[in-house]
N, C-alpha and C positions, 0 to 999 in steps of 0.2 A: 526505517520509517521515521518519520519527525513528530513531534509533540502531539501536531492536529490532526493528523491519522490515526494514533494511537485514540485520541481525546475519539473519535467521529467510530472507531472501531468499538469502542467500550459501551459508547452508548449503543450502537446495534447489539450487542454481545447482552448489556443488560436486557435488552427488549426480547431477546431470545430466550432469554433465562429467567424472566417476568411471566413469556408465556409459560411456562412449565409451574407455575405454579395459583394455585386458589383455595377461596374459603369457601368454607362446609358448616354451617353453626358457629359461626364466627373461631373455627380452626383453619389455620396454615394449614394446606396441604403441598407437599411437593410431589411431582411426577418427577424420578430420576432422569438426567439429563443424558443424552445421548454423546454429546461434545463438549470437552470443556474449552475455552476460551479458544487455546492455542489449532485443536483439530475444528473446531469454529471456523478460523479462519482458514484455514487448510480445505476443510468442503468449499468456503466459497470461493475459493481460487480453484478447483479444478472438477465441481458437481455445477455443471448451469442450472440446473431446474432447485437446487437448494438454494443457490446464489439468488436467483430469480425470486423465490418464497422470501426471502428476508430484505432484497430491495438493493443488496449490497455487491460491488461487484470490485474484485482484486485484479490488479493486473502486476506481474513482474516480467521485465524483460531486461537480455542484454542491450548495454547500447551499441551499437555500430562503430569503426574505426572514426569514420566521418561525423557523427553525432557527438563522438567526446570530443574533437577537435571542433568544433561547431560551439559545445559545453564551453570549452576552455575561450576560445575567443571571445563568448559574448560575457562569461563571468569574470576572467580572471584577466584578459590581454585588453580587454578595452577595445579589440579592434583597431588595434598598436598591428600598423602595417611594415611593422622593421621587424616585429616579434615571429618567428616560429610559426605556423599554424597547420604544420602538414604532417604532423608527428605520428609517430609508429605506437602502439599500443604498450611497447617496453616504456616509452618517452612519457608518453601520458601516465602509464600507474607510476612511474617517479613523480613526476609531478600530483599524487594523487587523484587525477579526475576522476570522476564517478563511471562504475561501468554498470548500472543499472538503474534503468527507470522503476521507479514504484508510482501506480494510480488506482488509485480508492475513490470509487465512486455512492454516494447514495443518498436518494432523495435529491433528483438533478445539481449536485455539489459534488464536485471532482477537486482532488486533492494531488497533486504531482510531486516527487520527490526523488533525490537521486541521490544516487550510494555506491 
């Protein structure tokens, strides 16, 4: 994940663990947390109705053969029509391309990222 997912993850994360907590006669009180940060994110990638409750929505996926070829042309080739463009998955993780899309959704602001 990149900076602003992390940055966009924390603040939901704080908001969930803001709610769990209130004053009584001007005492803190906390309700123990059911999820810490990491199982956090882990419900909302694979509980929809948790996902749905907190506004945030995780998606990972692999990319497709033709997707990282598609990656690679528009990032890295320019659309350099003498270049390669029809490579094999061996071809592509040497040349590092990304084999996974990351998208973070919340509060109509989608975050894309690849890894």
């Amino acid at each position: 994940m990149n900076k602003e997912q992390e940055e966009l993850l924390n603040e939901v994360y704080r908001k969930y663990a803001d709610s769990h907590e209130y004053f009584v006669d001007g005492w803190l009180h906390v309700i123990p947390m059911e999820h810490s940060k990491e199982t956090f994110v882990n419900e909302c990638k694979t509980n929809t109705e948790f996902s749905k409750k907190w506004g945030l929505k995780i998606e990972e996926r692999e990319l497709s053969t033709d997707e990282r070829n598609k990656w690679f042309q528009i990032n890295l080739n320019g659309n350099n029509p003498l270049m390669k463009s029809d490579w094999k998955d061996y071809e592509l993780d040497q040349q590092n391309i990304p084999t996974k899309l990351f998208t973070i959704s919340y509060n109509d602001k989608t975050i894309e990222s690849y890894e």
